[in-house]
Each structure stands twice: as C-alpha cells, then as structure tokens.
C-alpha positions as CSV (number, residue, x, y, z in Angstrom):
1,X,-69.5,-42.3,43.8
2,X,-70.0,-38.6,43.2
3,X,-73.4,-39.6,41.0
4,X,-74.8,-41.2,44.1
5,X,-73.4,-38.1,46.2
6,X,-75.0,-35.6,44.0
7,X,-78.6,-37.5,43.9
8,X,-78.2,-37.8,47.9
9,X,-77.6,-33.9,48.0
10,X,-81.0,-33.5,45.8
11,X,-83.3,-35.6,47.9
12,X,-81.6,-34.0,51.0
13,X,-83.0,-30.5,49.4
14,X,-86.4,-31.4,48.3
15,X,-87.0,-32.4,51.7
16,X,-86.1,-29.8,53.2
17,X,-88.3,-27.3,50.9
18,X,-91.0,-29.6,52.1
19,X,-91.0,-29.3,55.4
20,X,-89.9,-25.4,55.2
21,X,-92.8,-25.6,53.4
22,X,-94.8,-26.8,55.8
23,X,-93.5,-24.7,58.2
24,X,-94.3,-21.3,56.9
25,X,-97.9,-22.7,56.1
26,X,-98.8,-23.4,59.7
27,X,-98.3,-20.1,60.5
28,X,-100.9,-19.3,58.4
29,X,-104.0,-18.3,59.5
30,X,-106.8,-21.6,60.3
31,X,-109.1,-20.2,57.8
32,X,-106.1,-20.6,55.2
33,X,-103.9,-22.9,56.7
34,X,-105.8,-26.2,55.8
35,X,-105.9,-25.2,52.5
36,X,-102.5,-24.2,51.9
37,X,-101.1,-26.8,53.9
38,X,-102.7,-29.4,51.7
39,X,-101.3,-27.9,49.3
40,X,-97.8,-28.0,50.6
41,X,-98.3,-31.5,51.3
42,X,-99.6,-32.5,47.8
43,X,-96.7,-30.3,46.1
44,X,-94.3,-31.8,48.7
45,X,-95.3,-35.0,47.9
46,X,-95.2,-34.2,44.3
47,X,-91.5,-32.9,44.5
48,X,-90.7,-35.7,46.7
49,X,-91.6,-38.2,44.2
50,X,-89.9,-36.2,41.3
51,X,-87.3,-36.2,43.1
52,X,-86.7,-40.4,43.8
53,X,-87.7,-41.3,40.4
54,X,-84.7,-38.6,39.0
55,X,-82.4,-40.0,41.9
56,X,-83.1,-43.6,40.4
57,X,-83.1,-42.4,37.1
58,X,-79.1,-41.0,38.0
59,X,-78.2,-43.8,40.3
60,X,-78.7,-46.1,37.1
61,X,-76.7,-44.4,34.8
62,X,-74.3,-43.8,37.8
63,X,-73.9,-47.9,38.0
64,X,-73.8,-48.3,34.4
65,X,-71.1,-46.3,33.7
66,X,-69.3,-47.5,36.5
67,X,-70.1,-50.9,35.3
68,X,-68.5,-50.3,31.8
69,X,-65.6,-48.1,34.0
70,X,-64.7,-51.5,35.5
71,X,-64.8,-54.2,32.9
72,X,-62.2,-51.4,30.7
73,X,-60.3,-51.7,33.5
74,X,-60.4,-55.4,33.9
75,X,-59.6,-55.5,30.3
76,X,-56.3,-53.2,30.1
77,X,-55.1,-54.8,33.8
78,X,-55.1,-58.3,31.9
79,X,-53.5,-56.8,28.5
80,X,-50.5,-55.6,30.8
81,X,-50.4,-58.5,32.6
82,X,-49.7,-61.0,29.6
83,X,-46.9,-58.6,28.6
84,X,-45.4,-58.4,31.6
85,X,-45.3,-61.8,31.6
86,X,-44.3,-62.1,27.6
87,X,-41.4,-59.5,28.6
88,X,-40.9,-61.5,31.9
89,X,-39.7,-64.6,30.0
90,X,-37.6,-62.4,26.7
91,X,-35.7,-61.1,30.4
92,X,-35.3,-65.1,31.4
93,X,-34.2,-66.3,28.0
94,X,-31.3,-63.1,27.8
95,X,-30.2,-64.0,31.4
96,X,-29.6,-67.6,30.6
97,X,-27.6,-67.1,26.9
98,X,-25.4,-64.1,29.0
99,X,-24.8,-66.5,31.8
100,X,-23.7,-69.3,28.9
101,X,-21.5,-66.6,27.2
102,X,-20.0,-66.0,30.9
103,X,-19.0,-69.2,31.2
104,X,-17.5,-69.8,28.0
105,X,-15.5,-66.3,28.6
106,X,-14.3,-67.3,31.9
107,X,-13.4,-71.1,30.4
108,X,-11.4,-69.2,27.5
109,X,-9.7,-66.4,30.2
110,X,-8.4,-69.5,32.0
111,X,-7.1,-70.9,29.0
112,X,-5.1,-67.8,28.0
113,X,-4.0,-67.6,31.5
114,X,-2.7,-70.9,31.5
115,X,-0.8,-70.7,28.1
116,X,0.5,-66.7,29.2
117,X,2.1,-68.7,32.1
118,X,3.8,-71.1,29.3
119,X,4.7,-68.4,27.1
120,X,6.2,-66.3,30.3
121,X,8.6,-69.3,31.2
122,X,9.6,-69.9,27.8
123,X,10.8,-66.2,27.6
124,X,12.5,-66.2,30.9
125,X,14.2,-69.3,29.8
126,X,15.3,-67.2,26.2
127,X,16.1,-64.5,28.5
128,X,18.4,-66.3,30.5
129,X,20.2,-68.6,27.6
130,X,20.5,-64.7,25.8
131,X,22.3,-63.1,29.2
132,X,24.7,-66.3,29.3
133,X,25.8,-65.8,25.5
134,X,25.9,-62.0,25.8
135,X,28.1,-62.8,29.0
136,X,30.1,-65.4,26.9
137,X,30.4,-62.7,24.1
138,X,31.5,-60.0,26.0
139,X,34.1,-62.3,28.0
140,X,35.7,-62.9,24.3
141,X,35.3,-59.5,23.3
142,X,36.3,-57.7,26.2
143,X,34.1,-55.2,25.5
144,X,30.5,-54.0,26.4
145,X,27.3,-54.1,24.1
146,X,27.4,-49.7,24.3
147,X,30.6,-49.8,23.3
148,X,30.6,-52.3,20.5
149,X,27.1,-50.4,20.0
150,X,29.6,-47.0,19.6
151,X,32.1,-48.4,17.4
152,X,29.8,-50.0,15.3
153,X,28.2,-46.8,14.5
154,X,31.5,-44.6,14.6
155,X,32.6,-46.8,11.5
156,X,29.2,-47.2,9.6
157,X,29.2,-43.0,10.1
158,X,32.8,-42.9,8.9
159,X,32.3,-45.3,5.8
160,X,28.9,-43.9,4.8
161,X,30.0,-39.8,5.0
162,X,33.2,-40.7,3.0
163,X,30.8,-42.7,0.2
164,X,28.5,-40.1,0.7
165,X,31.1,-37.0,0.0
166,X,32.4,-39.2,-2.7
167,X,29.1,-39.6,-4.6
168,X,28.2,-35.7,-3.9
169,X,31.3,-34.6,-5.4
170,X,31.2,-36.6,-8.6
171,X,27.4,-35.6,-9.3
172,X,28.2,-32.5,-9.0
173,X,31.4,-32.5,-11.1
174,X,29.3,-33.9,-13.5
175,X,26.7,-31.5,-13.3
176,X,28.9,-28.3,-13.0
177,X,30.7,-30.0,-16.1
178,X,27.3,-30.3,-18.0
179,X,25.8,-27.1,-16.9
180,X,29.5,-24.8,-17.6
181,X,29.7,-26.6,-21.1
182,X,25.8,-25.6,-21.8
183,X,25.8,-22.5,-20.1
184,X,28.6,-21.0,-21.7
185,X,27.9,-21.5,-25.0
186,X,24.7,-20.0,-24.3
187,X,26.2,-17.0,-22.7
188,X,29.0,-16.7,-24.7
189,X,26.3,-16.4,-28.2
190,X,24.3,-14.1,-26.2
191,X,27.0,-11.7,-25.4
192,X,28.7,-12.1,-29.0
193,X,25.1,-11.1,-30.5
194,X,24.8,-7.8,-27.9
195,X,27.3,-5.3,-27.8
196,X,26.0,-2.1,-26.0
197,X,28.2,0.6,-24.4
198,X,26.7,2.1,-20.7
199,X,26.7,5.6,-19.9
200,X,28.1,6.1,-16.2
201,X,27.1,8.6,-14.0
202,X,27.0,9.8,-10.4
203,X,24.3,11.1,-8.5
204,X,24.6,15.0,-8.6
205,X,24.6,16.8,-11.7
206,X,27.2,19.9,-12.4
207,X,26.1,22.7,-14.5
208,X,28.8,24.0,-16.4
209,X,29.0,28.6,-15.7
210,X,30.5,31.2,-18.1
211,X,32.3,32.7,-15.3
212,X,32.4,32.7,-11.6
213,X,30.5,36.2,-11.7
214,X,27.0,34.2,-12.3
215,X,27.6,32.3,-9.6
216,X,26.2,35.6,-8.0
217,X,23.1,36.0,-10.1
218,X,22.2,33.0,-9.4
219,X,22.5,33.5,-5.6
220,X,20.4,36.8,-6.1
221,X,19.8,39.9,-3.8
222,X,19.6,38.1,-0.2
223,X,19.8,34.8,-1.8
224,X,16.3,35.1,-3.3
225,X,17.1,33.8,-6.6
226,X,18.2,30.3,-5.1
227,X,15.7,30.5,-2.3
228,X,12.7,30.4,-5.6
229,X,14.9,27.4,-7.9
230,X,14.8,25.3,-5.1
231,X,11.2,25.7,-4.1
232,X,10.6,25.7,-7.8
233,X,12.8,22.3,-8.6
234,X,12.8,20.3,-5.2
235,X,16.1,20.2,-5.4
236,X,19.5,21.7,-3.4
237,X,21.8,23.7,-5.3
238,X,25.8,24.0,-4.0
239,X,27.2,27.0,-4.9
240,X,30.9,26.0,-3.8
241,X,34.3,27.1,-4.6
242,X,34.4,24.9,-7.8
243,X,35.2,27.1,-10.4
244,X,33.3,27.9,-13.0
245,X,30.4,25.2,-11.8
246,X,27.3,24.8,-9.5
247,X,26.2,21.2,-8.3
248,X,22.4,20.1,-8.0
249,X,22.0,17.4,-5.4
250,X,18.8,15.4,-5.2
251,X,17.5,12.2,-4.9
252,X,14.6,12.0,-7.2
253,X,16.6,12.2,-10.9
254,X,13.6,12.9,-12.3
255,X,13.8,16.5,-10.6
256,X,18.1,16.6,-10.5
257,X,17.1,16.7,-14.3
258,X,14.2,19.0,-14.8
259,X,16.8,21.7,-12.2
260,X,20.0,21.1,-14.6
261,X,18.1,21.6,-17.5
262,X,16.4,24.9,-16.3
263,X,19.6,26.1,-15.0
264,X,21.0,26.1,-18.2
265,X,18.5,27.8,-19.7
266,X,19.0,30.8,-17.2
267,X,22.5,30.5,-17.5
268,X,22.2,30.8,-21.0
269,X,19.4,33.5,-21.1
270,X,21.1,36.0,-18.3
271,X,17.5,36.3,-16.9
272,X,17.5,35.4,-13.4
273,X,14.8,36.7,-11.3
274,X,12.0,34.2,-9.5
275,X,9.6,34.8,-12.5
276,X,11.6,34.1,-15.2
277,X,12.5,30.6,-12.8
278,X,9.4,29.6,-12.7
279,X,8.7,29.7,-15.9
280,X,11.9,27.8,-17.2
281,X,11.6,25.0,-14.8
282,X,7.8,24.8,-15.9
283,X,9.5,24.4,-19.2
284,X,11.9,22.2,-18.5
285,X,9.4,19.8,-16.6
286,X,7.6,20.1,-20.1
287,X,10.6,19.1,-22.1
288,X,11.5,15.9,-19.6
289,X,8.4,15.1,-19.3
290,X,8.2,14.6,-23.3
291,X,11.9,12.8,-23.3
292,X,10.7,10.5,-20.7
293,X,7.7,8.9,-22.9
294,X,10.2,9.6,-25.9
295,X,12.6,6.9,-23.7
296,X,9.9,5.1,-22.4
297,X,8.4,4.0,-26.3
298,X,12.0,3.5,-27.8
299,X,12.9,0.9,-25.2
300,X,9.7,-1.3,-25.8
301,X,9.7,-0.4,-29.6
302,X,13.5,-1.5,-29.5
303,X,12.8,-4.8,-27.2
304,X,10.2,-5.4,-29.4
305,X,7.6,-5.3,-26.1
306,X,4.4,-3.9,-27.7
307,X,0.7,-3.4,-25.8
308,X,2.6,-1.9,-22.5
309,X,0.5,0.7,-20.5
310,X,1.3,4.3,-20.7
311,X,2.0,4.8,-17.3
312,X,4.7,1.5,-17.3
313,X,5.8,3.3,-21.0
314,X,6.5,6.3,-18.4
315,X,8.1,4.5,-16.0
316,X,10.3,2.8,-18.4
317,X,11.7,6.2,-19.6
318,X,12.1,7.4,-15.8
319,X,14.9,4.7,-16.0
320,X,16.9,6.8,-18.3
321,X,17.6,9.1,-15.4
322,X,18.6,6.0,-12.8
323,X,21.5,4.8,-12.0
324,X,23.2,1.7,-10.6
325,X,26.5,1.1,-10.0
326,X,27.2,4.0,-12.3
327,X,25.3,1.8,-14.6
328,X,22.2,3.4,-16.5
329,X,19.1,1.6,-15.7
330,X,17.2,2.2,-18.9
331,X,20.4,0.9,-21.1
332,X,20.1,-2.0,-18.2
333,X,16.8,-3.0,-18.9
334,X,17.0,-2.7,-22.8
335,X,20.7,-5.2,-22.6
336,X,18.6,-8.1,-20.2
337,X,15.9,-8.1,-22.6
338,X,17.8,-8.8,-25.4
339,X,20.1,-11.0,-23.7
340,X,17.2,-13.0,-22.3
341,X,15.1,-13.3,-25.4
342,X,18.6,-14.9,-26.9
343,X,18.9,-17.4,-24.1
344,X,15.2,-17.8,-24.6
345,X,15.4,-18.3,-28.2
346,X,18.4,-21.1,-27.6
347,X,16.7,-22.9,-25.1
348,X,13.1,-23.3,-26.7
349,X,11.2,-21.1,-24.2
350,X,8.9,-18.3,-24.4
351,X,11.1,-15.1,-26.1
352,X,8.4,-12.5,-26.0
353,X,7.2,-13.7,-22.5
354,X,11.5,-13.5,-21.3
355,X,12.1,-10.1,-23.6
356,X,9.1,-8.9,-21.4
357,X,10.4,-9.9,-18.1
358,X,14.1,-8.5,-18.8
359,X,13.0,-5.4,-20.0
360,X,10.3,-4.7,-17.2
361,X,12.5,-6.7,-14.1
362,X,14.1,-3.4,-12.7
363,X,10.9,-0.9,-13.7
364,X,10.7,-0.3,-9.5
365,X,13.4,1.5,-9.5
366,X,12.2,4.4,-11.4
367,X,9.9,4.9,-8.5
368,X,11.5,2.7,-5.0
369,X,12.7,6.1,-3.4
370,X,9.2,6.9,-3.4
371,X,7.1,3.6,-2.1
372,X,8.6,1.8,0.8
373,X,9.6,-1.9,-0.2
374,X,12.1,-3.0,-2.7
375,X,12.1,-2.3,-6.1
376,X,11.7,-6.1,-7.4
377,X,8.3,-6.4,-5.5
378,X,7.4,-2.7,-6.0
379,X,7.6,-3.1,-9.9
380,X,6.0,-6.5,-9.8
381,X,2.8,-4.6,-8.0
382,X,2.8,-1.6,-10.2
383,X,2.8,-3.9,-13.6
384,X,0.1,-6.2,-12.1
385,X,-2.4,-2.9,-11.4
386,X,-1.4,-2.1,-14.8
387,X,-2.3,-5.5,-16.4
388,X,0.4,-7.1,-17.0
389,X,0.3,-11.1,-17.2
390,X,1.1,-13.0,-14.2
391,X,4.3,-14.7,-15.6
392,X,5.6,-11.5,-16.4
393,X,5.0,-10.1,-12.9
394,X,6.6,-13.7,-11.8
395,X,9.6,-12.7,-13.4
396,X,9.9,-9.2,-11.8
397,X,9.0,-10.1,-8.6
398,X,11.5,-13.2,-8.1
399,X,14.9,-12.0,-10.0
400,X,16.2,-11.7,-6.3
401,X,14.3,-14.4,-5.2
402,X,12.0,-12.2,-2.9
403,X,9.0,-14.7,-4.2
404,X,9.2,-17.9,-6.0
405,X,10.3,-18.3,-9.7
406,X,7.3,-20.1,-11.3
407,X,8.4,-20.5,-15.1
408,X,11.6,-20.6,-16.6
409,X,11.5,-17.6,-18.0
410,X,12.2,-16.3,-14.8
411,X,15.2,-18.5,-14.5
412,X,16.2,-16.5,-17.6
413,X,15.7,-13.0,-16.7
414,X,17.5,-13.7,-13.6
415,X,20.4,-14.8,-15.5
416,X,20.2,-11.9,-18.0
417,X,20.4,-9.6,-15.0
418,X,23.5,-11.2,-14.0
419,X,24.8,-11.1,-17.4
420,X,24.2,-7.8,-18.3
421,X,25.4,-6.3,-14.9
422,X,28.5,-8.6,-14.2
423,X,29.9,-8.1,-17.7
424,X,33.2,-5.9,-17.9
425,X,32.5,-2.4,-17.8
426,X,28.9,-2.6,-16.9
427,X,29.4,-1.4,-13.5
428,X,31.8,0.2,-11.1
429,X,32.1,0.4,-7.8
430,X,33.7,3.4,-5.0
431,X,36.7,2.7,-3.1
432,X,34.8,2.4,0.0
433,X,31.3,0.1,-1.1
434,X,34.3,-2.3,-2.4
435,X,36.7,-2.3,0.9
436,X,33.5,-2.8,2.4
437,X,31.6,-5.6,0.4
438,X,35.2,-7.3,0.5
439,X,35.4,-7.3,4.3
440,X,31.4,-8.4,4.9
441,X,32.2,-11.6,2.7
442,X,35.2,-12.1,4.8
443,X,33.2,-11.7,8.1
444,X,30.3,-14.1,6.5
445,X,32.6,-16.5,6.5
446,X,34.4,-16.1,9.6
447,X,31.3,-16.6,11.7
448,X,30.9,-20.2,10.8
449,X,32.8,-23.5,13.3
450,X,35.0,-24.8,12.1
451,X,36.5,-22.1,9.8
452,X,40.2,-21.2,10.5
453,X,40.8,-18.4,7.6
454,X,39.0,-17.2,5.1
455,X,40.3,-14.3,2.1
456,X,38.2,-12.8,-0.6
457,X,40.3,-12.6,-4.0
458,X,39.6,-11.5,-7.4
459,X,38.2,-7.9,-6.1
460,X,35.3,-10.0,-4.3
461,X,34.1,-12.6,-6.7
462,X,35.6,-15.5,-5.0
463,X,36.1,-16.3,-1.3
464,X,38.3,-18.7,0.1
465,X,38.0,-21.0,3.2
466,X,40.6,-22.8,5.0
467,X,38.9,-25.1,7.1
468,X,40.1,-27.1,10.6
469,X,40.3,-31.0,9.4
470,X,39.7,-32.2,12.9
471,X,36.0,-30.4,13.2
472,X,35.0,-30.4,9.1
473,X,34.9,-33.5,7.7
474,X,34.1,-33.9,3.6
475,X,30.7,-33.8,4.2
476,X,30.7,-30.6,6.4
477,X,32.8,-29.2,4.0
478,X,30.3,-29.1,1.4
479,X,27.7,-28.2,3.4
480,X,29.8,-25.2,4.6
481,X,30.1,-23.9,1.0
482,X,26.2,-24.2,0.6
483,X,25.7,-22.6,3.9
484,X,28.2,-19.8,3.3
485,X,26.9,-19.1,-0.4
486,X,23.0,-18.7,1.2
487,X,24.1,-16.1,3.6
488,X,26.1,-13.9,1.1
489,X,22.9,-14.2,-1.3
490,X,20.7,-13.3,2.1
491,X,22.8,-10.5,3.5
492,X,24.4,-9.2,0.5
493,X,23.5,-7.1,-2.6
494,X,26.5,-7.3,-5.2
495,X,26.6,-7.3,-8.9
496,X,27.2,-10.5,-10.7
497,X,28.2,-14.1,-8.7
498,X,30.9,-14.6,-5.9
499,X,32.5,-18.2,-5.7
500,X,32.7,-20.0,-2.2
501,X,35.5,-22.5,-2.3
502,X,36.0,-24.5,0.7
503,X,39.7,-25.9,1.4
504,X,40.3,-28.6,3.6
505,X,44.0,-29.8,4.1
506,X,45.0,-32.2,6.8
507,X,48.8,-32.6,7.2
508,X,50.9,-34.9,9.5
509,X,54.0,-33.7,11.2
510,X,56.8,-35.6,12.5
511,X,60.1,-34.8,14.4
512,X,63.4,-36.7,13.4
513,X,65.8,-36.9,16.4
C-alpha cells in the first residue's frame, strides 16, 4: 500500500509540472507561445508517459512483493496452527491421566478414611479396657499411678546411688592402692638418689658495719651519700637503730644484690662519696652480672641440659637470687630436674625431654615481677621466643595446670615440683601466710550444703569434713571431696598436696524411760 501511494504521489506531480507548464507558456508572447507551448505539450506528454510506464513498472513489483508477503504469511499461520493443535491434544491427554490419578487418590483417601475410623474405635475400646484395669489396679493398691510413679523411682534412686557409691569406692580403693604402691616406690628411689640441702632466705638483705659511726658516712653531708646509692642501685636502704647493720629492701634481687655487694665494698674501702658509688655499683653489676651466667651454665651443665640459649642460660642464673618459701629457686630447679629425669628414667619416658622441663618449669620467676602474668605462662613464652621445643614449653606452661598437659613428661615435672617443694625442709612458711592458708581451707570448705564442720590438721595438709547424713548421701559425699579438692587447687597456692577427707556419720538416738 505505500508502493501504490508513492507511484500515485508521482503521477500527481508530473501532472501538475504539466499543466504549470502550460501555464507559464501562455503567457508568452503569440509569436513564441505556439512554439513553446508545443513544446510544453510534447515534454508534458513525454513526462506523462515516463511517468505511467515507472508507476506500472512499481505497481508490479509493489503486488509481487506483496504477493510473496502473503503466501509467507499463509505458510507460518498454518505452521502455528498444526502445533497448536499438536499442543492442543498433549493438554487433552495430561487432563484425562490427572483426572484418572484423581480418582484413584480420592478412591484410596476414602479407604484410609474408612479404616482410620476402624483403627479410632479399636483404640477407644483399648483405652477404655486400659482406664477399667488402671481403676481396678489402683482400687487394690490404694494408691495412684504418680505415686506408685514416685516410689518407684525413690527406690530405683536409692538402690542405684548405694551400688553406685559402692562400685566408686572400691575402683578407687583399688586404684589409690595401685597408684600409692607404684608411686611410692618411685618417689621413694627418687628421693633416696637426691639429697640436696636449700639455702633459705628472706627478702631484704643486711649488710654487716664495723661500727655504728659508718652508719653516718654512709648517710653523707645532707644525706647525699644515700640519696646517689639509691639512684645508683634502685634500691631503698634502712638505716635503722639495728646495731651495727643497714638493710637494703628491694624487689628485684637482681638489684638487692648488685646494692649489698657494692655496699660492702665501700664499707670496706672507707670511700664514700657519690663518685666512688658509682663506680663500685658499676663494679658490682659487673661482678653479678658474671655470677649470674656462672649460675646460669652450672645448672644446665649439672642437669645435663645442653644447647639452651644464652639469654634462658641468664635467666637460669637470675634464679640463684629468687626465693620461694625461703626456698632458693635456682637449687629448686636443679632438685626437679633430677628428680624428674629419675621418675622419667623408671617409668620409660623421655629423661632429657623431663630433665629439661624440671629444670626450665619455674624460669618465669626470675623475671614475673617484671611482665604481668604468672610465672608458669611467662616462662613458657620466653623459652618458646627462644626456641625451645614445644613439649618443653608444654611442661612449663601446665605444672599448675594454667594450659593443658600434653605429654607425660609433664605429668612428671609436675610431680617433681611437688616433690622437691613438699619435702621436709624444702620450704617454710611465716606465722601469718600459715594462720591464714589454714583458715582459707577451712572457709573453702565451709561454703559447701550440706557441710556441718570442717578442721584443717596436720599444719594444712589435710582437711576434714563432717558432713549432715540427712542432706549428703554416699554419692554426694564423694562428689563433695572432688568438689572441695578443685576449689583449693583453683583458689589456692600452697606447697605440696592437702588431703580432703569427707566424714559422714549417721547415728540413731533413743530415750529409755
């Protein structure tokens, strides 16, 4: 349609050139009007023709493509037809299975629904035969199903705690039997092969004077001898009414040493002015620097520890100036490795890898007044920078069971700790830490139910429970024990082990009138 529109446009236009054609020639002049005008006429005629044989020639192709349009047209309307209709009957075919499966669905639902309704009468009939023998049951009873329920389960309870405190107790009577029998011979050869003697001593050291008149040198001209040895050392010196004696107070011992030592060297030179100070404590720090590796190398050489790092070699000797308990930590460390490489030795484990751990186990204390943590977790980081193997670190880390114990060498150098601290003269103890370690187990135990007394003996290695029969049972008795000996271990620091023993008494009183 717009072909034949276009061609009609064209003819429309070369008719009207024509005829303004002809127009504008008969306004010509006669003498040149006939001879224009023919002209007009004969090119009019010419472009008229032209232009009908082009207008046929597009009106032609116009139909023929249209032509060709239409039977493509024809074609892809019948294509879509025959699948419409091919889809038509698939749609037909579904409908008819889904409406068989309906049927069969709703043939089986009515089925089911018929033999629920048999199933639902045959319970209520079981239902009702069970209420009449229940009823019948209780009537002979004369009790209720809860409280047959209750008793039941009161006596089962009662029967399985008493077989169950009866099997607990003889396991672990057999056990503790075993293990005491083992464990003492073991101990017992380990101590036998050791025998060590501990220095004690306290935390301030005295420095011995010829006479009370240095106690005035020392103090100097406006106190400007002191003022310099304690800038100089780091330390506080007590110039008291002792006589014949001046006390250096200090927590580092490191320092405490490197001031005694100086201050005998001016005491013995006569020297005292802040020159001659500085230069003995730089001295002194010389000489304990020297003793300190000195200490450091004979405790591993003496272990038998080779390949350790300087720095732990340093901290090792650092020891010799800590104490514990009045107990020297250096002589500490050198006992527990030798009593752990014995135990070691007699129970086929690893003795360098256990001489290691003892020796190494309390090495944080040379340095725990310095980094904040405790000492067993303080060593075990400063022997792992240093390279130390990891079991070694283990054992450090976990001999009070701040981290896991992951080999039994571990196990060991926990136990040589014990050993070597809870033996008879290895440590003492003031007045007041044991008054008060005594009264904190007593208060431990105290805040559990069910506890009516409870009395630490032997100076705080045993405490003893009386317990109320009517709220502990056998069970809870032993669970009280366990419960009592985690808090000590939790709350506590104390040298060697402290039984829990757990009494329970009941007693039956009668009045003859």
């Amino acid at each position: 349609m717009d072909i034949l529109i276009l061609i009609l446009d064209f003819v429309i236009g070369a008719a009207a050139g024509a005829v303004v054609a002809w127009l504008v020639s008969s306004r010509m002049t006669t003498s040149q009007g006939k001879t224009r005008l023919e002209q007009a006429e004969l090119e009019a005629r010419a472009i008229i023709s032209q232009g009908n044989e082009q207008a046929l020639k597009l009106l032609n192709e116009a139909e023929d493509k249209a032509r060709v349009l239409t039977l493509e047209s024809e074609e892809a309307t019948t294509k879509r037809r025959r699948e419409l209709d091919r889809e038509d009957e698939r749609l037909r075919a579904r409908r008819e299975e889904l409406d068989k499966r309906i049927e069969k669905l709703e043939q089986r639902e009515q089925n089911l629904n018929k033999r629920q309704s048999r199933l639902d009468k045959q319970q209520n009939d079981l239902e009702k035969a069970e209420a009449e023998k229940l009823e019948q049951l209780q009537q002979i009873a004369q009790m209720t199903v809860d409280e047959a329920r209750r008793d039941l389960i009161a006596q089962v309870e009662r029967d399985a705690r008493q077989d169950m405190a009866r099997t607990i107790r003889q396991v672990e009577a057999e056990a503790r039997e075993e293990a005491d029998s083992r464990a003492r011979d073991v101990i017992a050869l380990a101590v036998q092969r050791l025998a060590s003697e501990h220095v004690s001593e306290i935390s301030v050291s005295v420095v011995t004077l010829p006479s009370d008149e240095m106690k005035g040198r020392i103090i100097g001209r406006a106190g400007r001898n002191i003022r310099a040895f304690e800038i100089a050392t780091g330390v506080d010196v007590v110039v008291d009414d002792t006589p014949e004696a001046v006390t250096i107070s200090s927590f580092d011992p490191v320092r405490r040493e490197v001031a005694k030592r100086a201050l005998a060297k001016l005491v013995v030179d006569g020297r005292i002015h802040p020159a001659r100070i500085e230069k003995l404590v730089e001295d002194s720090k010389a000489e304990v620097e020297a003793s300190i590796k000195e200490e450091g190398e004979r405790a591993a050489y003496e272990t038998g520890v080779p390949g350790l790092h300087p720095e732990i070699i340093k901290l090792l000797g650092r020891l010799k100036f800590r104490t514990s308990y009045g107990q020297n930590q250096n002589a500490h460390a050198i006992e527990t490795a030798h009593i752990a490489g014995m135990i070691a030795a007699e129970l086929g484990a690893d003795v360098a890898l256990a001489k290691a751990g003892g020796l190494l186990h309390d090495i944080g204390k040379a340095i725990d007044h310095e980094v904040e943590g405790t000492h067993a977790l303080i060593g075990a980081d400063f022997a792992k920078r240093y390279g130390v193997p990891a079991k070694i670190v283990n054992c450090i880390a976990s001999h009070h069971h701040e981290v896991e114990q992951e080999c039994v060498e571990a196990y060991i150098v926990e136990a040589a700790d014990a050993i070597s601290g809870a033996r008879p003269g290895a440590r003492r103890e003031s007045l007041d830490t044991y008054i008060k370690r005594v009264k904190t187990l007593e208060d431990i135990a105290n805040s559990f139910d069910g506890v009516d007394a409870s009395y630490a003996l032997q100076a705080g290695r045993e405490v003893r429970i009386l317990v109320r029969p009517d709220v502990v049972d056998d069970l809870k008795a032993l669970q009280l024990a366990r419960d009592v000996a985690r808090k000590i271990e939790e709350t506590m620091q104390y040298p060697g082990q402290i039984k829990v023993q757990v009494i329970r008494e009941t007693r039956a009183t009668e009045m003859a009138k």
